[in-house]
N, C-alpha and C positions, 0 to 999 in steps of 0.2 A: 140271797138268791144270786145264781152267776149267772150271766148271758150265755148263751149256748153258741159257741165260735168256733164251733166243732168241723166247718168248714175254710177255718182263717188259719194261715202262719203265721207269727209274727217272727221277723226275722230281723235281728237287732247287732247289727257288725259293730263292735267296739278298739279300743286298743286301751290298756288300763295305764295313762298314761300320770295318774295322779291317786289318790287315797279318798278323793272328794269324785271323779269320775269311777271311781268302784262304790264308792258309797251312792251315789245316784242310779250306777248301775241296778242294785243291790236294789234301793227302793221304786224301781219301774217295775223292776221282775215281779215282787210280790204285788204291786196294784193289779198287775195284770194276770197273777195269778186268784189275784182273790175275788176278783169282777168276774173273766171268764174261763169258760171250759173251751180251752182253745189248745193250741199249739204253739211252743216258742222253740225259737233258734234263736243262740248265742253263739255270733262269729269271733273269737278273739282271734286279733292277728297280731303278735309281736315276734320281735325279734326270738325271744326264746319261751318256752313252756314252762313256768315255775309251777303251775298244776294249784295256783292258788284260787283261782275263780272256778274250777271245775271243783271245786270241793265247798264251796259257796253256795251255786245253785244247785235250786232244788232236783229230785232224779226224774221228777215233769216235763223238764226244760231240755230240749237238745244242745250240747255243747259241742265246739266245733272248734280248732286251733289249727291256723294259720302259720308258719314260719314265713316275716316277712321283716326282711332287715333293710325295705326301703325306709329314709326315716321321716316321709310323708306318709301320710294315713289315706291312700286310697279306697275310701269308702266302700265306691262304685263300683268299681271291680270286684269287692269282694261280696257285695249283693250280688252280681251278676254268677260268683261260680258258686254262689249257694244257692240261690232262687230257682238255676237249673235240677235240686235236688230235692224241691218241696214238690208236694204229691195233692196239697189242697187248690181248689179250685180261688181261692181266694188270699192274696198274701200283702200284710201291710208291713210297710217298710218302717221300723220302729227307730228311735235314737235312745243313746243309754240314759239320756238328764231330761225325758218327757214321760210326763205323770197327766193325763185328761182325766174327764168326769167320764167314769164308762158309759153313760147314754150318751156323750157325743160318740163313742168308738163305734156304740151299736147300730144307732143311727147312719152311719156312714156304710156300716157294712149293708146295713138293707137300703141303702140305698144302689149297693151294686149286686144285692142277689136278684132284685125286683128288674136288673138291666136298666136302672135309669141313668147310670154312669158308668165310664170305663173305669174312672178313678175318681178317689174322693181325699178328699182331705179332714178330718173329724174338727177342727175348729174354726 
């Protein structure tokens, strides 16, 4: 049975900086495709588009590619110009090497459709 997150983003900026950071990638995506019915973004931002990760995820997942040849990984910034592009009343800000127990995710989110928080944290 999957959680119905049919009003959640999850919006997960990356830069595939290693083979062990896609491969975690890789297994966040499917926990969290197999938990809920939700909505994901994948933000890559590197230097160039090898088109290797867009062929990875599944065609569920929103893909999104950055050209960004600063050689820090500003996170924040690149939540901020996707976040402005999600349409769900509710968006959690994912990382690519975190895997929770789905009743903590779902628990968190009712706890902000019921308005008892601005923001939650699921652990």
């Amino acid at each position: 049975m999957k959680y119905d997150l049919k009003d959640t983003t999850f919006v997960i900026p990356v830069r595939i900086d290693s083979m062990i950071r896609l491969e975690n990638l890789l297994l966040t995506l499917e926990n969290l495709e197999s938990a809920f019915d939700t909505n994901i973004v994948v933000v890559e931002a590197s230097y160039y588009n090898n088109g290797i990760l867009k062929r990875l995820v599944s065609s569920s997942t929103s893909y999104h590619f950055i050209e960004d040849k600063d050689p820090v990984f500003h996170r924040t910034k690149h939540l901020n110009t996707i976040s402005k592009q999600v349409n769900t009343k509710i968006i959690g800000i994912w990382d690519a090497d975190i895997v929770l127990d789905s009743s903590q995710v779902f628990e968190a989110v009712q706890q902000l459709r019921e308005g008892k928080c601005d923001f939650a944290y699921p652990y």
